[in-house]
DOMARTI-765790 format. One record per residue (C-alpha): residue in three letters; x negated, y, z. Coordinates in steps of 0.2 Angstrom, whole numbers, padded with zeros to 4 digits, always signed. Layout:
N
ALAXYZ...
This chain:
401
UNK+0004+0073+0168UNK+0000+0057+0176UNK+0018+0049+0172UNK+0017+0057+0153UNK+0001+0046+0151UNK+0007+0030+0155UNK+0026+0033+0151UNK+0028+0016+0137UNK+0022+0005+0153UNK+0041+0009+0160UNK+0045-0003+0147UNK+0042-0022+0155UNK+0039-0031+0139UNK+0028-0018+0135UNK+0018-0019+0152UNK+0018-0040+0150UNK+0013-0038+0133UNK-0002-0025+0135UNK-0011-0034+0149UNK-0010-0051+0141UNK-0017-0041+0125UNK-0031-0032+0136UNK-0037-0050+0143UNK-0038-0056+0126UNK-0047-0042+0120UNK-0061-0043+0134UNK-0066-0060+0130UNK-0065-0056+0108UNK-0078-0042+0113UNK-0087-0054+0122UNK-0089-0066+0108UNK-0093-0051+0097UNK-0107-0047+0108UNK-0113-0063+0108UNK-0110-0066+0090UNK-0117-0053+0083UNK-0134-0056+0092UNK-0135-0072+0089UNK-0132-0071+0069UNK-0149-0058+0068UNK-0157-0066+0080UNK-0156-0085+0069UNK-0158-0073+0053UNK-0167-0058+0055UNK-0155-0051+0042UNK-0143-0035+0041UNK-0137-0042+0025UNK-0131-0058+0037UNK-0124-0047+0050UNK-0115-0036+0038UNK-0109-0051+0029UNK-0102-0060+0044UNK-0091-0044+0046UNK-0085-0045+0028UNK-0080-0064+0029UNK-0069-0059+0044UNK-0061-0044+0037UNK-0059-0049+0019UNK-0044-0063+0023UNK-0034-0047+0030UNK-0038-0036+0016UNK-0032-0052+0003UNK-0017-0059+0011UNK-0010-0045+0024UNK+0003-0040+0010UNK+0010-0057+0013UNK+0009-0057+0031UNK+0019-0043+0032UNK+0032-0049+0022UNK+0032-0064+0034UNK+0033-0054+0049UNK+0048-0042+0044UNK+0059-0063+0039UNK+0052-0073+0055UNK+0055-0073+0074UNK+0035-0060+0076UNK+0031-0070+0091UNK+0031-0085+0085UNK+0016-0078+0072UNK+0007-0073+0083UNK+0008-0086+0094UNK+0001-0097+0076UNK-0012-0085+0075UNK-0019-0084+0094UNK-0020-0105+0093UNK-0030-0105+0077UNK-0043-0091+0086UNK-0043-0101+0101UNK-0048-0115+0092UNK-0061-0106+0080UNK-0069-0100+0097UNK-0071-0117+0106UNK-0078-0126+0090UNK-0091-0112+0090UNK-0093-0115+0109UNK-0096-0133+0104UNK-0109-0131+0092UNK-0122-0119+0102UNK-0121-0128+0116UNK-0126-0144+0106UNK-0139-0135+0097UNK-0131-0138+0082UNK-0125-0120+0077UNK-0132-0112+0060UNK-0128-0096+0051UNK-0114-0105+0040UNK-0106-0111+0052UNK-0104-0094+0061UNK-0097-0084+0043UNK-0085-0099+0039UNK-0076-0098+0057UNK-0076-0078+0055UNK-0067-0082+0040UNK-0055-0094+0046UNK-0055-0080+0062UNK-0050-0067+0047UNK-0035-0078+0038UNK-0027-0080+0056UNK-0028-0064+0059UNK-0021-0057+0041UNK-0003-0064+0049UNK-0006-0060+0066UNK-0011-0041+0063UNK+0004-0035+0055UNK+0017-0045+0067UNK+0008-0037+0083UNK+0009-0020+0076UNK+0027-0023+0070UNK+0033-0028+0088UNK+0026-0018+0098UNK+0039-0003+0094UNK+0051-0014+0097UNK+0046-0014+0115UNK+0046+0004+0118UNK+0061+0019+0115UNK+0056+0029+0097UNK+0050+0044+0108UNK+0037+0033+0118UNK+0030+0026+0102UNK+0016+0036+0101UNK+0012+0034+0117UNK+0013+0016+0115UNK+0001+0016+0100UNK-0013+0024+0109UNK-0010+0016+0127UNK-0013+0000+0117UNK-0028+0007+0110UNK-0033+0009+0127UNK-0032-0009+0131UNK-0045-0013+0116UNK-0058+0001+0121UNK-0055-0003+0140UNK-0061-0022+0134UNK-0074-0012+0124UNK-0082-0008+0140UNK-0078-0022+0154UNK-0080-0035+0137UNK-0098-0031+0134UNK-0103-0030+0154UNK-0099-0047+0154UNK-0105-0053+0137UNK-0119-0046+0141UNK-0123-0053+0157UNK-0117-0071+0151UNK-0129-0068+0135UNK-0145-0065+0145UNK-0142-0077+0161UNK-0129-0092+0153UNK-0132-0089+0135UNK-0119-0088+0119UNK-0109-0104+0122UNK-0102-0096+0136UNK-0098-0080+0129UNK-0086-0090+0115UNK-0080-0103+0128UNK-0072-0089+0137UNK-0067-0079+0125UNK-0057-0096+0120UNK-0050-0096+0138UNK-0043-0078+0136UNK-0032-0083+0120UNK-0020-0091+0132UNK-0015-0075+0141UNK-0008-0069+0126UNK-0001-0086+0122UNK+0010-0084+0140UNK+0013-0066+0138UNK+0021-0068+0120UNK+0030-0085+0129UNK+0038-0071+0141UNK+0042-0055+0129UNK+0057-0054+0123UNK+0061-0041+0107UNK+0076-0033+0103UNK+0074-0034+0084UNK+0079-0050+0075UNK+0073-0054+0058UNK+0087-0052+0046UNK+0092-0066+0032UNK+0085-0061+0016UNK+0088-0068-0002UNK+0075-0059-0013UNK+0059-0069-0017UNK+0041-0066-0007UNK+0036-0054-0024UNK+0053-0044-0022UNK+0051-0040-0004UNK+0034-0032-0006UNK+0038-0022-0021UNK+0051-0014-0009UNK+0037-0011+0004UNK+0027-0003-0008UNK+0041+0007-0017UNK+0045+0012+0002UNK+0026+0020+0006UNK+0026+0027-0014UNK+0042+0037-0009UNK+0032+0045+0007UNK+0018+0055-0002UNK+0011+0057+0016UNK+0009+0038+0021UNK+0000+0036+0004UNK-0013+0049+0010UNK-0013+0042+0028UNK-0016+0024+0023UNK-0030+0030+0010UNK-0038+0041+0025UNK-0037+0025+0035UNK-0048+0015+0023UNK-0062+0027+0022UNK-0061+0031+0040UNK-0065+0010+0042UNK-0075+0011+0029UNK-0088+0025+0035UNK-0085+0025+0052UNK-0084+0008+0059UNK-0104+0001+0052UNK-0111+0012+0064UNK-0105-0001+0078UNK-0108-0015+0065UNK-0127-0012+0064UNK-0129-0006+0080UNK-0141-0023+0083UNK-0151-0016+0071UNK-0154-0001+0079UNK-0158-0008+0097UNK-0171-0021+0087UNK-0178-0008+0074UNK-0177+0012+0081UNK-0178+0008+0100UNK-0187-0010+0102UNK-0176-0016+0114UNK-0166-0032+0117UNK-0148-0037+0123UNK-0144-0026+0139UNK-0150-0009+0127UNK-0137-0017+0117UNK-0123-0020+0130UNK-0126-0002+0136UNK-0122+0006+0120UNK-0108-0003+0117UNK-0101+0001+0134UNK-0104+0018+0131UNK-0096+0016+0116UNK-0083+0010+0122UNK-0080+0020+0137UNK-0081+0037+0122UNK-0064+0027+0115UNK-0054+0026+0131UNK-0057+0042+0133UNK-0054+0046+0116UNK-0037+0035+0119UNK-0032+0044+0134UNK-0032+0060+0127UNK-0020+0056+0112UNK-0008+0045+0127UNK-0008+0062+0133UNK-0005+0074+0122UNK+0000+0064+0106UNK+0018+0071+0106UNK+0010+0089+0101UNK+0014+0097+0083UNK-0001+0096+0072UNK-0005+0078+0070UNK-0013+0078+0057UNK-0022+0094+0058UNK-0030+0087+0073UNK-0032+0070+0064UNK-0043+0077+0052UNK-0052+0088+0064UNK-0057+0071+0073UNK-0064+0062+0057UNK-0074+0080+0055UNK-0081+0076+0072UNK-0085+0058+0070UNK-0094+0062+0055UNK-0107+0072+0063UNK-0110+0063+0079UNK-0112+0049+0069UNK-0125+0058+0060UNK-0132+0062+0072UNK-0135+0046+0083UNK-0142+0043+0067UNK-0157+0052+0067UNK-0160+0049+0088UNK-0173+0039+0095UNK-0169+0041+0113UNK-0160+0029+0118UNK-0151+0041+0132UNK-0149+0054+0117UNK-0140+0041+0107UNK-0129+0035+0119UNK-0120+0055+0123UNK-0119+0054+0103UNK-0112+0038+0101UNK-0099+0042+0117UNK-0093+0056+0108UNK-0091+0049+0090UNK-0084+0037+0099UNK-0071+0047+0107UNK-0068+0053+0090UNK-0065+0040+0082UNK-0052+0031+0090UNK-0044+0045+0092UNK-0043+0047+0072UNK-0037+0028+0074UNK-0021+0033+0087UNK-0018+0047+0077UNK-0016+0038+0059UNK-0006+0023+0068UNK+0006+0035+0076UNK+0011+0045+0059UNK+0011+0030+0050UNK+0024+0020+0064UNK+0033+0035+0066UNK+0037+0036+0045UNK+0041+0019+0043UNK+0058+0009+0047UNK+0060-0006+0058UNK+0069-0015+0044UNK+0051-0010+0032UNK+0038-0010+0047UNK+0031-0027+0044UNK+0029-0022+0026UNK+0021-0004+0029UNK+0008-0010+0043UNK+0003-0025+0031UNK-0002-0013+0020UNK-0008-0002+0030UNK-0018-0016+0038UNK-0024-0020+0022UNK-0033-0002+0019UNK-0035-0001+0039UNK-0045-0019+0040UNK-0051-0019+0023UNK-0060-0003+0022UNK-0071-0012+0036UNK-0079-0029+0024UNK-0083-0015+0010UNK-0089-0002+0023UNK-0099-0014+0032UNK-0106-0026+0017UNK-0110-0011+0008UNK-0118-0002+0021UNK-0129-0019+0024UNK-0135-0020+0007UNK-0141-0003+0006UNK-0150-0004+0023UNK-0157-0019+0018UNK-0166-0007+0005UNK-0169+0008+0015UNK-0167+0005+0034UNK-0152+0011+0045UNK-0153+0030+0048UNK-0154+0034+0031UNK-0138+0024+0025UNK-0128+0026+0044UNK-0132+0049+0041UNK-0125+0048+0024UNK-0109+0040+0030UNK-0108+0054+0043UNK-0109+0067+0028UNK-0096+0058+0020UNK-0084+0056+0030UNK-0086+0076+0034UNK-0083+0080+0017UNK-0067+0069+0018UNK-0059+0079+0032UNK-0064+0094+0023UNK-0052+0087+0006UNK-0038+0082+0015UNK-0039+0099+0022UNK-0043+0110+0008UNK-0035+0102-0007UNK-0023+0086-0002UNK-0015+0096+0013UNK-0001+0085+0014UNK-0009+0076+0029UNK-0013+0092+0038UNK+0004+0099+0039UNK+0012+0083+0047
């Protein structure tokens, strides 16, 4: 079983590619951490908070189309490559500016913008070459071994944010996240993919009419990249508010806040592990849909909690649930799609993936601006419950993949 778990890392540009992306990964989370304090602790504002993650997911939602596009006509390293140097830079100029005492909330939002357009290129080209890396059979395997290495960060990543938020402060949470950008600059530097990007004639506009003509054609990529935006949408706020919650239910400070994020994130491994393991079963997207279900009540759930301990089992297990959902979705959808259209189909997948999280997120803000966070985080629960229960009961096209 052991071997069927980790069976992509046989691949070695895999293997380079994954730690590289795991190192990376730790020091975004710490950033993040650090990040997301520091913009309610200037502020005092959820509206703030929620619009700091809609400045940095909007770009992706506006201009991944293209970046797929681009992906599937040039070399996919050397986009990514772009894209990690313009995130290294975004995270030492913030380093720059706390540690002179200079930092305000606009400068934060602007450089999650910036963050945002370099990632609108650089999402699509990562998730078109990493099946490149790894034999057809192993892809699903591959998808949620890479979500590994992002929840595996999700748990060392806050630890150490943490830590260097409450004994060194910010700057250094964003000074190394810096750092970690060139592990993935060395990594991509050494990988090497089979697939070449082909010479193409029609315009920017023609190639993505084909990209979409392509996903029309699949009446179960259409549902999949729909689920995918409201599984953003209602699932993801619960982490992005979750400095609210610490603050306003439990009346607690940073390390409250780097446990549940650790818990959080030790739920998605797991979650991970468990789809690594057994994601070549029949009945996808049956057990898809039965994970969304499950998110949407522990995510109720930890909504109404006020014990800390109690909160954190709930939030381990939505956890689990949701990324899960995430390797689920990402597998069906890679698995449909062609090499020659992949860039293409994860752009817009990318699009409903990332920009179900702005809406989500902004939205969620505004309303618990108005009415507090249980309220507004409970209802999302609800309705992403009564989402597993349509694609069940009346769109059963997902169910049956």
């Amino acid at each position: 079983m052991l071997k069927r778990t980790f069976k992509a890392f046989e691949s070695r540009e895999f293997r380079t590619m994954w730690i590289g992306a795991c190192m990376s990964s730790i020091g975004t989370w710490m950033q993040m951490v650090a990040q997301s304090w520091l913009v309610y602790e200037i502020s005092g504002s959820s509206r703030l908070l929620g619009l700091d993650a809609f400045l940095g997911q909007i770009p992706i939602m506006l201009l991944s189309l293209v970046g797929g596009v681009v992906a599937d006509r040039v070399e996919r390293r050397y986009i990514l490559i772009a894209s990690q140097l313009v995130q290294m830079s975004c995270a030492f100029t913030l380093t720059a500016l706390v540690a002179l005492g200079l930092v305000e909330v606009w400068h934060i939002l602007t450089l999650s913008f910036v963050v945002g357009l370099a990632q609108a290129f650089g999402g699509p080209a990562y998730q078109a070459l990493i099946p490149t890396l790894v034999k057809t059979e192993d892809l699903p395997n591959a998808i949620a071994l890479n979500s590994i290495q992002f929840n595996l960060a999700r748990v060392i990543g806050p630890v150490l944010g943490g830590l260097a938020l409450a004994k060194l402060g910010a700057a250094w949470c964003f000074g190394l996240n810096g750092i970690s950008f060139i592990a993935v600059i060395i990594t991509l530097l050494i990988v090497r993919s089979p697939y070449k990007p082909q010479v193409v004639k029609e315009t920017m506009i023609e190639s993505m009419k084909q990209g979409l003509r392509f996903i029309r054609r699949q009446e179960s990529m259409v549902a999949l990249i729909g689920l995918a935006f409201l599984l953003t949408a209602l699932g993801v706020p619960t982490m992005t508010f979750l400095p609210v919650f610490v603050k306003s239910v439990f009346a607690k400070g940073p390390e409250t806040y780097t446990l549940l994020l650790s818990v959080s994130g030790a739920g998605s491994v797991l979650g991970a592990l468990l789809v690594a393991t057994f994601g070549h079963s029949r009945h996808k997207g049956l057990i898809l849909l039965v994970n969304i279900c499950l998110l949407g009540i522990f995510g109720a759930l930890f909504s109404q909690s006020t014990t800390v301990w109690v909160s954190c089992v709930f939030l381990f297990l939505g956890s689990m649930a949701l990324i899960s959902a995430f390797a689920l979705i990402s597998s069906l959808v890679q698995l449909i799609a062609t090499d020659q259209m992949r860039g293409r189909v994860m752009s817009v997948y990318n699009v409903a993936f990332r920009g179900g999280m702005p809406i989500g997120n902004y939205g969620s803000g505004e309303m618990i601006e108005r009415i507090t966070a249980p309220p507004v985080i409970a209802a999302n629960g609800v309705l992403l419950v009564l989402t597993a229960c349509y694609f069940y009961l009346v769109h059963k096209k997902v169910a049956k993949l």
